[in-house]
C-alpha positions as CSV (number, residue, x, y, z in Angstrom):
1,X,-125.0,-8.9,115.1
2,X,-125.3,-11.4,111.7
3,X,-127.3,-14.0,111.6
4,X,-125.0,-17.3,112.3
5,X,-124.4,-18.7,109.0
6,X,-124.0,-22.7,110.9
7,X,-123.3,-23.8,114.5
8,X,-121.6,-26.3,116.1
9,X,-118.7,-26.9,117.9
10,X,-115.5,-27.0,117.7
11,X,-113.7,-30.6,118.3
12,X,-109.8,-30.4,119.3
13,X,-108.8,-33.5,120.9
14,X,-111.1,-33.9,123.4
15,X,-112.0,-30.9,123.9
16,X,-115.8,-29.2,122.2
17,X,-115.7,-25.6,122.1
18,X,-119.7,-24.7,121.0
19,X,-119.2,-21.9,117.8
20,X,-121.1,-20.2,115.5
21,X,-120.0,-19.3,112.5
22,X,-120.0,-15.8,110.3
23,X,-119.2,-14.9,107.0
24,X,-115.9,-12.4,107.7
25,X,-116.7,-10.3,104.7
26,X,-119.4,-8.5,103.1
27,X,-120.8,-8.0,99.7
28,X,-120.8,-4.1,98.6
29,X,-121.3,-4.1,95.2
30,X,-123.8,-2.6,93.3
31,X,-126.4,-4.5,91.7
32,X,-129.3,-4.2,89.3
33,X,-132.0,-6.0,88.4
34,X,-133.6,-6.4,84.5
35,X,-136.6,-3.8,84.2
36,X,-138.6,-3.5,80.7
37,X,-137.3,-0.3,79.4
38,X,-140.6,1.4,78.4
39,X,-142.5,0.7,81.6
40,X,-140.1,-0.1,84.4
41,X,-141.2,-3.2,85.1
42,X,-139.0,-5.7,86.8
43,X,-138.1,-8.8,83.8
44,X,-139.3,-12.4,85.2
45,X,-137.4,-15.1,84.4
46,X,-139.2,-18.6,83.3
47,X,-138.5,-22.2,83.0
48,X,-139.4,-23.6,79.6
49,X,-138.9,-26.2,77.7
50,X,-137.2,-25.8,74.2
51,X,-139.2,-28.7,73.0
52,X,-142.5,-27.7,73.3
53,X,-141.9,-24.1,74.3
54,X,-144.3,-24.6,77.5
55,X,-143.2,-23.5,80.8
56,X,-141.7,-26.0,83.0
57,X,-142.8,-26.6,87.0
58,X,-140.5,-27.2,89.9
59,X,-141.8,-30.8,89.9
60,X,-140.8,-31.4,86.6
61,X,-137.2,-30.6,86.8
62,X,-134.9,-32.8,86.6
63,X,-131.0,-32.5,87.9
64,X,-128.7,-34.0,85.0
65,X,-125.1,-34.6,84.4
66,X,-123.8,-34.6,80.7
67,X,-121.6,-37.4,79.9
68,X,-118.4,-36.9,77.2
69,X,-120.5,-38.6,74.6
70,X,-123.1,-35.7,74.9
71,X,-125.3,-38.1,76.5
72,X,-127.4,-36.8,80.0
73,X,-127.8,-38.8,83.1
74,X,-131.0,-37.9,85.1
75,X,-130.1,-37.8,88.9
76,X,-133.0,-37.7,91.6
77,X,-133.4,-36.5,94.9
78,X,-132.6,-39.8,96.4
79,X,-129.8,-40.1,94.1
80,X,-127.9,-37.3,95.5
81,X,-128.8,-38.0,99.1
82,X,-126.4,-41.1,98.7
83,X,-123.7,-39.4,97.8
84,X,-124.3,-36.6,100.6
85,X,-121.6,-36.4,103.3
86,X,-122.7,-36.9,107.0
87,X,-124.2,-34.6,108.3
88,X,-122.4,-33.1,111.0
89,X,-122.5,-30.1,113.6
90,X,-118.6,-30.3,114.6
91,X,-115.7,-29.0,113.1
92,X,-113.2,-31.7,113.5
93,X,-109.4,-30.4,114.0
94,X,-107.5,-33.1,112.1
95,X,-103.7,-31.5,112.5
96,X,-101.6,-28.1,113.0
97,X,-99.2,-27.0,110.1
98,X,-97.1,-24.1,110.0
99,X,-98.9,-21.1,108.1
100,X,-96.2,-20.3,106.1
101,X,-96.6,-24.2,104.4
102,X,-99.9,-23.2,102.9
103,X,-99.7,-21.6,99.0
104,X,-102.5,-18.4,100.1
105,X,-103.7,-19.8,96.5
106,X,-105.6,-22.9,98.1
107,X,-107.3,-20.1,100.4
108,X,-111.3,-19.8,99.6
109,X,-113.8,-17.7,101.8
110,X,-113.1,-16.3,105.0
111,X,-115.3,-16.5,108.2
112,X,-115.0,-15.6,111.8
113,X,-116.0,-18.2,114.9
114,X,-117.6,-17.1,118.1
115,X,-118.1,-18.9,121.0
116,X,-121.7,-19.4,121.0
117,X,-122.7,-18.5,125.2
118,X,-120.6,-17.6,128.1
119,X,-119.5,-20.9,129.0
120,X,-117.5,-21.8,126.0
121,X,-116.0,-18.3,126.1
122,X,-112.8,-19.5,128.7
123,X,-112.1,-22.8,126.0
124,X,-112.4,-20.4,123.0
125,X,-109.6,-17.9,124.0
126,X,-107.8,-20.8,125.7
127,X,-107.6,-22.2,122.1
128,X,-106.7,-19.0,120.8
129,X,-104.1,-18.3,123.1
130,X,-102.1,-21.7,122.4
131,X,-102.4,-21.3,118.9
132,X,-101.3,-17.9,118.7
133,X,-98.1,-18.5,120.9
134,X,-97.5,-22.1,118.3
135,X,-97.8,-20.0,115.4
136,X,-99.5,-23.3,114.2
137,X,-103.1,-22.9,112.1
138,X,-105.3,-25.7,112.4
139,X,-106.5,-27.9,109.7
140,X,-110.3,-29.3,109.7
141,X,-113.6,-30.7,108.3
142,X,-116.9,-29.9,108.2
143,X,-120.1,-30.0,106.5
144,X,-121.9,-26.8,105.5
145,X,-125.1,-26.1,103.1
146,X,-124.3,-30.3,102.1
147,X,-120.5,-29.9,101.0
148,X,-117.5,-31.0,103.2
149,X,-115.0,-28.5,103.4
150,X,-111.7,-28.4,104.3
151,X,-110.8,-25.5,106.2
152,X,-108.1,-23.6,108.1
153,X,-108.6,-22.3,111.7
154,X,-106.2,-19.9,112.9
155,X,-105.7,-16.7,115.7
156,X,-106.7,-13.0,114.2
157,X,-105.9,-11.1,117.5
158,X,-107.9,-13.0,120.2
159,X,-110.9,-14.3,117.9
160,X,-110.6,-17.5,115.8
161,X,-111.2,-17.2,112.4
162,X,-112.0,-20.3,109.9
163,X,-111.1,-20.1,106.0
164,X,-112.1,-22.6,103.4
165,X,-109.1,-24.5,102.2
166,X,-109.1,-25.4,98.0
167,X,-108.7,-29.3,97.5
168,X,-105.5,-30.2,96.1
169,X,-107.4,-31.2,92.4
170,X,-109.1,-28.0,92.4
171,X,-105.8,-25.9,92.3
172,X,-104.9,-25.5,88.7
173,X,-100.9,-27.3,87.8
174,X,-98.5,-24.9,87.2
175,X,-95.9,-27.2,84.7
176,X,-97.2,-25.4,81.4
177,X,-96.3,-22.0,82.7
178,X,-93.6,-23.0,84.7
179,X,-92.0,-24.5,81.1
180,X,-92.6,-21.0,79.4
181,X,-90.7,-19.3,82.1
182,X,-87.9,-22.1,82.1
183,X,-88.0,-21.3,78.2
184,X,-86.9,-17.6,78.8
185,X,-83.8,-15.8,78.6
186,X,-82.4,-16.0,82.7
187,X,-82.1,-12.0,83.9
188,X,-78.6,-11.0,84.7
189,X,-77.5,-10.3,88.4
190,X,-78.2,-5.8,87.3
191,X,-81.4,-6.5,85.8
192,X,-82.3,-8.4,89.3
193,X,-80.5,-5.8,91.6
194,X,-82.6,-2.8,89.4
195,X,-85.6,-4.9,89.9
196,X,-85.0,-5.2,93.8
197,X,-84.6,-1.5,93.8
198,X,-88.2,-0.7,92.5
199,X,-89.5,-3.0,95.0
200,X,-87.7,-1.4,97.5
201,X,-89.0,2.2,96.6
202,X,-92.3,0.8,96.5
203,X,-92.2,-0.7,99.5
204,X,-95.1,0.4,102.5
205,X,-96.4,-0.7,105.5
206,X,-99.6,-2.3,104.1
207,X,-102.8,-0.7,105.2
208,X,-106.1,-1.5,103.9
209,X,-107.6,1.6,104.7
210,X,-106.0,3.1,102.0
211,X,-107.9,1.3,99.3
212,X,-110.8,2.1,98.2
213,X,-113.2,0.9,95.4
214,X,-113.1,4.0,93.6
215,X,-115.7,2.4,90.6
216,X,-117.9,1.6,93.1
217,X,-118.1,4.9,94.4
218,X,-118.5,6.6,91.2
219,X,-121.8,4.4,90.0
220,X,-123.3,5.2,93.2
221,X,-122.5,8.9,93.1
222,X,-124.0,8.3,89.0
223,X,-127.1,6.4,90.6
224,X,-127.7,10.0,93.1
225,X,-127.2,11.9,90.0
226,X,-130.0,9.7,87.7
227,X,-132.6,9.3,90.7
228,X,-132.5,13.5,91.0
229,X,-133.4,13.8,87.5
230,X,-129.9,14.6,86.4
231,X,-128.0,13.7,82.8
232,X,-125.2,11.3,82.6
233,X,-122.7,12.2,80.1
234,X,-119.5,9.4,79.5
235,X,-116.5,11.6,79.4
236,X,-114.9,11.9,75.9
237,X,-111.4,9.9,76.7
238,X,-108.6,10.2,74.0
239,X,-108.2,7.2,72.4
240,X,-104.9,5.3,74.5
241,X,-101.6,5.3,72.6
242,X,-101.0,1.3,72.2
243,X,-97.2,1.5,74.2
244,X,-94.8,-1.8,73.1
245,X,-93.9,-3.9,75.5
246,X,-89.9,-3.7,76.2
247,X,-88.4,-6.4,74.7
248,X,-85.0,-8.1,75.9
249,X,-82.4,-5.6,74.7
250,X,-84.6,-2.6,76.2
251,X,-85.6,-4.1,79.1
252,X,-82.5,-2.9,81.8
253,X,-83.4,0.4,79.6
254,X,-87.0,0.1,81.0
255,X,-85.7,-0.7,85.1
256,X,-83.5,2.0,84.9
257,X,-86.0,4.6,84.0
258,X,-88.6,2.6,85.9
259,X,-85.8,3.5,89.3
260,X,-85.6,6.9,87.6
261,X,-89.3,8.3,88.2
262,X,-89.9,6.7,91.2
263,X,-86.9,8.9,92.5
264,X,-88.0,11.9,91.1
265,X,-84.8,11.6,89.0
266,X,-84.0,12.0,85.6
267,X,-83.3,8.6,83.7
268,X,-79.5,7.7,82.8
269,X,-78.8,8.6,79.3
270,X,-76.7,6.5,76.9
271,X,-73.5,7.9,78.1
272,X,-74.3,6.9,81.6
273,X,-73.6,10.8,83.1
274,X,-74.4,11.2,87.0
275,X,-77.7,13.0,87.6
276,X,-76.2,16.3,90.1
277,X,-79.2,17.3,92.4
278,X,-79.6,20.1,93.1
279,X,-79.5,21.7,97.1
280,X,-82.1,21.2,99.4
281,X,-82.3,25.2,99.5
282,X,-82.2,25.2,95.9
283,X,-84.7,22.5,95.4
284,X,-84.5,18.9,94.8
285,X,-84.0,18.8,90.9
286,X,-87.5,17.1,90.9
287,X,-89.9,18.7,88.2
288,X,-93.5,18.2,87.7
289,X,-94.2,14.7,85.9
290,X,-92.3,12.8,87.9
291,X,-89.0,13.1,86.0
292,X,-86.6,16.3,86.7
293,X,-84.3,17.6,83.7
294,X,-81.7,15.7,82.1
295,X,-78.2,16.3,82.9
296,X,-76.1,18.0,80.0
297,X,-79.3,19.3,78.4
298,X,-82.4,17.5,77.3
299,X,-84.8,18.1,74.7
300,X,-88.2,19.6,75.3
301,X,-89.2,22.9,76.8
302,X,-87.9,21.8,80.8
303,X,-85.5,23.9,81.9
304,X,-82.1,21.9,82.7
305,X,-79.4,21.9,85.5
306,X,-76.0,23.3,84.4
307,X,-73.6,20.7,84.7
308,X,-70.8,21.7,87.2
309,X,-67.2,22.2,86.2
């Protein structure tokens, strides 16, 4: 098991659950360090001073602040001490909301709880119960690495998990983009209904299983490749045809065919003539590509349905 990353307990009313805290996530990218090209050996990083051009000690450094005027205030130790918030080893349950009334953009860093011995084990999945049957998360302080958070605490199955909540001032306003929106032309009541439609095709059962972090993959299978000896080649890509972004007249143009391939279908042309599929014995009237033919004969060398009648 992870090394605790705090502990303390948990306060709600007046009741102390003891906790330990763990980061819920893991770091799995890949990451280099600086090595001197001709020798391979690792790059050191120094403190110096632009000044004099002589390197700097620990004891020498100073933290500062840069005022609007360009000018620096020097703050020491002691300095930030008085501003430090009190230390403390409980999480303090302040109130429950409804989870649905927090904007997932104020969400930080997740971690998981555990109840930190046997004893505190019955008042952990007590708490865990109740909130899971409330459907309430609960909202909280505490002080971690000397920065008060705000966080979340709410029921993943029976273990308690604890997110950092964004300050309200830390969460950028939305009015400028929410005026360039307000500036645009309003969609019409097809445009939304072919819109709906895509997301309905789209739609799945969301499992995270079936994502993977394909670049991260490839630069290890590329680091294999480099430590037995082998060459490295970039594949030659053809350079990307820029495509123009549908404007207003073409954009119902753009759902329609959108609807079209996800379907397997062939996009409506101008005249609007119904796409006949073909039997399920026959087919489905779904070519390679992702489009089939289009009715009434389409350019290109795909072979098209005979229209009927």
């Amino acid at each position: 098991m992870p090394r605790p990353l705090w502990s303390g307990s948990l306060s709600f009313g007046l009741v102390n659950v003891p906790v330990a805290l763990f980061s819920a996530v893991r770091d799995l990218d890949v990451h280099f360090n600086q090595l001197h090209a001709p020798d391979g050996s690792p790059i050191e990083t120094r403190r110096v001073c632009p000044a004099d051009g002589q390197e700097v000690s620990w004891e020498q450094i100073a933290k500062g602040y840069e005022l609007d005027d360009g000018r620096w205030v020097l703050l020491s130790d002691e300095d930030l001490a008085a501003a430090a918030p009190h230390k403390s080893q409980t999480i303090d349950v302040e109130c429950f909301v409804r989870s649905e009334q927090i904007d997932p953009l104020y969400y930080d860093r997740p971690y998981v709880l555990s109840p930190r011995d046997e004893a505190a084990a019955r008042a952990y999945a007590l708490l865990a119960e109740a909130m899971s049957r409330s459907g309430r998360v609960a909202l909280g302080r505490f002080v971690m690495h000397a920065k008060e958070h705000l966080v979340s605490i709410r029921p993943r199955g029976k273990t308690l998990t604890l997110t950092t909540v964004r300050f309200a001032e830390e969460v950028r306003p939305r009015g400028e983009i929410a005026e360039a929106v307000a500036a645009g032309e309003q969609p019409s009541d097809e445009q939304i209904d072919n819109a709906a439609a895509i997301i309905a095709e789209l739609e799945v059962a969301f499992d995270p299983a079936r994502y993977k972090d394909e670049h991260r993959a490839h630069l290890q299978r590329i680091v294999k490749r480099k430590a037995k000896g082998q060459k490295i080649q970039a594949p030659k890509r053809a350079p990307e045809a820029e495509e123009a972004s549908p404007s207003a007249p073409d954009l119902m143009g753009a759902l329609k065919e959108s609807l079209a391939r996800i379907r397997g279908e062939d996009a409506v042309g101008a005249k609007k003539k119904p796409v006949r599929r073909k039997t399920a014995g026959k087919g489905s009237g779904r070519s390679g590509g992702g489009t089939g033919a289009r009715a009434g004969g389409g350019s290109g060398p795909r072979r098209s349905a005979k229209p009927r009648g």
